[in-house]
Structure formats: C-alpha cells, structure tokens
Residue frames as a rotation matrix with the C-alpha (Angstrom) as fourth column:
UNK 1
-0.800 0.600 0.023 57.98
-0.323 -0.398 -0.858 5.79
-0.506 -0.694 0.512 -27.14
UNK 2
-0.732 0.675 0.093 54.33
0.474 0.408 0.780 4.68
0.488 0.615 -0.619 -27.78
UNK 3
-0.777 0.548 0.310 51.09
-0.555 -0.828 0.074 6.56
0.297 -0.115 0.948 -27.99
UNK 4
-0.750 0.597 -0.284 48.02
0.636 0.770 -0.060 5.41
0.183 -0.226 -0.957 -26.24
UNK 5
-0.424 0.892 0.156 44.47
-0.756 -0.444 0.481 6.69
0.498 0.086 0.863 -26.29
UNK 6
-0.833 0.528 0.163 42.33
-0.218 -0.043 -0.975 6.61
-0.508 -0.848 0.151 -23.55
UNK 7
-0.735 0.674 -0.075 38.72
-0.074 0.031 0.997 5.25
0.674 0.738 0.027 -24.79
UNK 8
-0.332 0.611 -0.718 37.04
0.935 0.110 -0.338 4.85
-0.128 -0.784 -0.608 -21.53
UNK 9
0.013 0.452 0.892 35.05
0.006 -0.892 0.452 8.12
1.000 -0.001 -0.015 -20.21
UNK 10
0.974 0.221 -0.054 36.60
0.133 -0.361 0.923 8.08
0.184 -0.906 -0.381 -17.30
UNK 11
0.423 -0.897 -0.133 39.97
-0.879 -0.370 -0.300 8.81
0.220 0.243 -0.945 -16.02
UNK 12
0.818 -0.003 -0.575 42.24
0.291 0.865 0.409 5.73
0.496 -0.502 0.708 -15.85
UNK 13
0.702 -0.539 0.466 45.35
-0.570 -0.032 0.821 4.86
-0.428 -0.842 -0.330 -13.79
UNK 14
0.762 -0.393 -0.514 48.16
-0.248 0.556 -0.793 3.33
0.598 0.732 0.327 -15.48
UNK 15
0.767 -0.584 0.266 50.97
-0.193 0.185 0.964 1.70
-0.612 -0.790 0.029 -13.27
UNK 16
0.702 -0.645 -0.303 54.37
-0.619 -0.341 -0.708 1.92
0.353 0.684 -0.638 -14.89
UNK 17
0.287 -0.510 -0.811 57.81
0.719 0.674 -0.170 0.63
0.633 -0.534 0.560 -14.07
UNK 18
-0.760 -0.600 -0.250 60.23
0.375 -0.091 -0.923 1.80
0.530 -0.795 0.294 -11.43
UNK 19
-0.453 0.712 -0.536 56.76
0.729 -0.050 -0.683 2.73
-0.513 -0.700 -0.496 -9.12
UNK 20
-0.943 -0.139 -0.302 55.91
-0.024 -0.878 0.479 5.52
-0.332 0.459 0.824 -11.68
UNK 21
0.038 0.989 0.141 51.72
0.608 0.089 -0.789 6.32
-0.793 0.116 -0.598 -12.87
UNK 22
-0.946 0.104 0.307 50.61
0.290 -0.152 0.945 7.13
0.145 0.983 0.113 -15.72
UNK 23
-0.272 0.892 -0.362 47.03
0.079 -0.354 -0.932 9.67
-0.959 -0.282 0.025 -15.15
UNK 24
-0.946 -0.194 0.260 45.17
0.307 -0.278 0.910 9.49
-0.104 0.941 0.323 -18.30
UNK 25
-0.603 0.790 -0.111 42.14
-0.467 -0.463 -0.754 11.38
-0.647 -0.403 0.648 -18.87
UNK 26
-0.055 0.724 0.688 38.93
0.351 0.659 -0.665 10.30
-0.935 0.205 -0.291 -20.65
UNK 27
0.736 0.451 0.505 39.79
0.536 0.067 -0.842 10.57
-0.413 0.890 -0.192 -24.45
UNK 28
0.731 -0.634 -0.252 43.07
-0.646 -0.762 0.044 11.82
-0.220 0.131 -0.967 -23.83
UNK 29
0.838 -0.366 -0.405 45.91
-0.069 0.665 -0.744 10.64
0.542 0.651 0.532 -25.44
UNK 30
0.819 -0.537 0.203 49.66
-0.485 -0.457 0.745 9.89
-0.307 -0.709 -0.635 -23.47
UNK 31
0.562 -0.404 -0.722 52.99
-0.476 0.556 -0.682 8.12
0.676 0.727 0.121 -24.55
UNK 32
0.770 -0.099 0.630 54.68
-0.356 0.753 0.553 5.18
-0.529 -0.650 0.545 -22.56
UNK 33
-0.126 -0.983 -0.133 58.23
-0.903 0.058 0.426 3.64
-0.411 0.173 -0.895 -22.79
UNK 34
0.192 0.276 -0.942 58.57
-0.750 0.660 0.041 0.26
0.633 0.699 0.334 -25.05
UNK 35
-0.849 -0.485 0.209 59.44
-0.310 0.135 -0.941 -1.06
0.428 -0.864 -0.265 -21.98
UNK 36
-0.807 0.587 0.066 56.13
-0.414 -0.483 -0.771 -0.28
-0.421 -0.650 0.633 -20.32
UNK 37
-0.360 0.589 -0.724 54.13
-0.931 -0.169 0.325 -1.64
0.069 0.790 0.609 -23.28
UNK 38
-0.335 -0.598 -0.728 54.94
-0.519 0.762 -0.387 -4.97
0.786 0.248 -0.566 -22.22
UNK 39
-0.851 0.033 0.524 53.67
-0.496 -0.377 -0.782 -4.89
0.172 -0.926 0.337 -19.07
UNK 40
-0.466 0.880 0.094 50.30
0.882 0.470 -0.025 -7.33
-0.067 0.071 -0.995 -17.85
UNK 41
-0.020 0.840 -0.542 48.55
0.476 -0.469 -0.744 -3.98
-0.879 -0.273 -0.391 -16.57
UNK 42
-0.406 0.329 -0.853 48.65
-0.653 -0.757 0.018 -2.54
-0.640 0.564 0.522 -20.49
UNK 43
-0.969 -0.109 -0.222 48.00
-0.218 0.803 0.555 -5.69
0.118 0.586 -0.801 -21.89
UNK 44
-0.508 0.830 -0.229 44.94
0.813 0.375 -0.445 -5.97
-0.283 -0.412 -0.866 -20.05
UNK 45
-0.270 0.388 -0.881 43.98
0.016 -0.913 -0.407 -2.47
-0.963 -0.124 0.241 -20.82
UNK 46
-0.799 -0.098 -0.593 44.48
-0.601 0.129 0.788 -3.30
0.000 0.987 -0.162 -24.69
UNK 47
-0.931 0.340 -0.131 42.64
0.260 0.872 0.415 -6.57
0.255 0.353 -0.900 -24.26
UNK 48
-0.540 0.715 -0.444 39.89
0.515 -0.137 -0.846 -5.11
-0.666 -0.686 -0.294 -22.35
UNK 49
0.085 0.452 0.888 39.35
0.863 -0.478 0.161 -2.16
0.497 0.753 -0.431 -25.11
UNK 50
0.784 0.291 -0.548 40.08
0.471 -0.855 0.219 0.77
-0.405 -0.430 -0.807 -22.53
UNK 51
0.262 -0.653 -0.711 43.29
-0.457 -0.733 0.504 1.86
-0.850 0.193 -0.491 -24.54
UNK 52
0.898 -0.169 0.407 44.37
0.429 0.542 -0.722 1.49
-0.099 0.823 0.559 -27.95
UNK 53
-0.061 -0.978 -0.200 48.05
0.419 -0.207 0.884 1.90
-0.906 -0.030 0.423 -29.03
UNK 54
0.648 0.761 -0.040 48.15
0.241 -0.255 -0.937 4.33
-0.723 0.597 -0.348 -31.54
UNK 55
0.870 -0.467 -0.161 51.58
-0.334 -0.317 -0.887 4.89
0.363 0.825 -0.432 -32.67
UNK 56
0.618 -0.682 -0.391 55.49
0.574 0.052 0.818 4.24
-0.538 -0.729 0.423 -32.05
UNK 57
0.298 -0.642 0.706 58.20
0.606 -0.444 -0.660 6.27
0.738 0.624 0.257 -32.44
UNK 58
-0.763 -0.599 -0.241 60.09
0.544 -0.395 -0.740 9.04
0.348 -0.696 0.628 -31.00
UNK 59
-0.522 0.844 -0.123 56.34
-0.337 -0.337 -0.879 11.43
-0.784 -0.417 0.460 -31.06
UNK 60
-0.961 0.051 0.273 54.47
0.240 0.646 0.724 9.17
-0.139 0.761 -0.633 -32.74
UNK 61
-0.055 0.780 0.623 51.04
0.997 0.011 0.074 10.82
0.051 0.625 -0.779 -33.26
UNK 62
0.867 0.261 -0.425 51.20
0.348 -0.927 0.140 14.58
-0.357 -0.269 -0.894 -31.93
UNK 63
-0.040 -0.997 -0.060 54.13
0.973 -0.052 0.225 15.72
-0.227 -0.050 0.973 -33.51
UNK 64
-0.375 -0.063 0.925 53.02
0.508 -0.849 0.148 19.06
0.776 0.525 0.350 -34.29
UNK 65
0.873 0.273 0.404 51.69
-0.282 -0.393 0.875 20.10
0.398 -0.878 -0.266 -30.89
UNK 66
0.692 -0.681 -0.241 54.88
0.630 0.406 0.662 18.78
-0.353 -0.609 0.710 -29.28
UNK 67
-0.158 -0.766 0.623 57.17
0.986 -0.153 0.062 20.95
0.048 0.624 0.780 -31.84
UNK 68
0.333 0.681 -0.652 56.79
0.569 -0.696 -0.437 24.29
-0.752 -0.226 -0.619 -31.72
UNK 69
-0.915 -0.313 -0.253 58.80
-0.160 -0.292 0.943 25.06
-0.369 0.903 0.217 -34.83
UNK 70
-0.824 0.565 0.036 55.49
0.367 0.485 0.793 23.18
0.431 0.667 -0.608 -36.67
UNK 71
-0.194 0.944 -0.267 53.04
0.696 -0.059 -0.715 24.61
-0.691 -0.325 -0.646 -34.90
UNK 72
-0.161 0.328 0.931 50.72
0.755 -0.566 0.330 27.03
0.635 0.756 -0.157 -37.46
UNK 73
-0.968 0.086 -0.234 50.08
0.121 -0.660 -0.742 30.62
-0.218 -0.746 0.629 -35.91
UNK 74
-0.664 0.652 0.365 46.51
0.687 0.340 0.642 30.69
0.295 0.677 -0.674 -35.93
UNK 75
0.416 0.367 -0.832 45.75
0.742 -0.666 0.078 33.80
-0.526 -0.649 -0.549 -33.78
UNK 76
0.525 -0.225 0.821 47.77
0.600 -0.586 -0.545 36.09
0.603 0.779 -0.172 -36.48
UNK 77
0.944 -0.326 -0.059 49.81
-0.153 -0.587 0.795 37.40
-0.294 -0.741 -0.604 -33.40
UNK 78
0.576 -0.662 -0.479 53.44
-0.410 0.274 -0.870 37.61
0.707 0.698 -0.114 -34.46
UNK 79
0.817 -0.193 -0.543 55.92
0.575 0.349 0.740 36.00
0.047 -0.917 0.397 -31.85
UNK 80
0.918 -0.396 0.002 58.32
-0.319 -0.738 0.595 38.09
-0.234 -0.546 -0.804 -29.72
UNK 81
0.604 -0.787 -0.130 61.92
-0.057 0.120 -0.991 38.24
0.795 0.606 0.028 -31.01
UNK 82
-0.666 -0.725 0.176 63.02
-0.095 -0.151 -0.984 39.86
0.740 -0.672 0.032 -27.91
UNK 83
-0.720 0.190 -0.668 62.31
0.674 0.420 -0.607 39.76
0.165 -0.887 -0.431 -24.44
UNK 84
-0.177 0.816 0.551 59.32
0.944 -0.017 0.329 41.69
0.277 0.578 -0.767 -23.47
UNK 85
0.043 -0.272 0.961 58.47
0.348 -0.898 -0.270 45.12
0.936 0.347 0.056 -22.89
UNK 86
0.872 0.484 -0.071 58.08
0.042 0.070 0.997 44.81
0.487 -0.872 0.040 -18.97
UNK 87
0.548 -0.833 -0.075 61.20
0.440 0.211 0.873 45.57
-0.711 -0.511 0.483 -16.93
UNK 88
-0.083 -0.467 0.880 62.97
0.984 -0.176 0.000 47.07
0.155 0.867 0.474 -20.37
UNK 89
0.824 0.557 0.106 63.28
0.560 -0.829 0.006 50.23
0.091 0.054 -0.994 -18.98
C-alpha cells in the first residue's frame, strides 16, 4: 500500500482500477494499491503537485491511528473490559 496526501484545497477525485474512486479531501491523507500508483491519472496528479506520495508499506504513515493497540489514551477514561452496563440486567 502507498500513502498519498492531498495538497490541493479542494476535494479531489481519484479513479482507480477495476472502476473503483478514490474521494480525497483537501489535506487529507489516503492509501492506494502499488498497482494503482502506476496509473497516468496519479502520475499526473504527482506531476501536477496536487498529491505527494508519502510512504509505502503495509500502513505506511498513520500507523498509530490505524492500530488501536498504539493508540495513547488521552482522555484518562479507562477502556471497558466487559460489555457494557446497558441490557446487563
């Protein structure tokens, strides 16, 4: 997989293979098959300056937002062992 960042400020459109799209907001980031990289319409997007490739790999820049083992608790809320107290009656 490969990461790509959106530099435009608007939203683009990415055409994929098998008829698949790719919606990417303005300054958002998304991740695309090596497959897909290849493609004229990302080439042009690269050459143009509206996306930059930012990583490869399996999650090649967000790997801690994708993982939830790695995520940090940053609300000090512990997380539920069991199921919750609704319906537990």
């Amino acid at each position: 997989m490969i990461t790509i960042l959106n530099q435009t400020s608007r939203f683009l459109r990415i055409t994929l293979s098998w008829g698949k799209v790719l919606r990417l907001g303005p300054r958002k980031e998304g991740q695309i098959s090596t497959q897909d990289a290849e493609r004229d319409s990302i080439t042009q997007l690269v050459a143009d300056g509206a996306i930059k490739i930012i990583g490869v790999g399996p999650q090649a820049s967000s790997s801690a937002a994708a993982n939830p083992a790695k995520r940090t608790n940053v609300q000090s809320h512990q997380p539920r062992v069991s199921g919750g107290h609704r319906g537990d009656r």
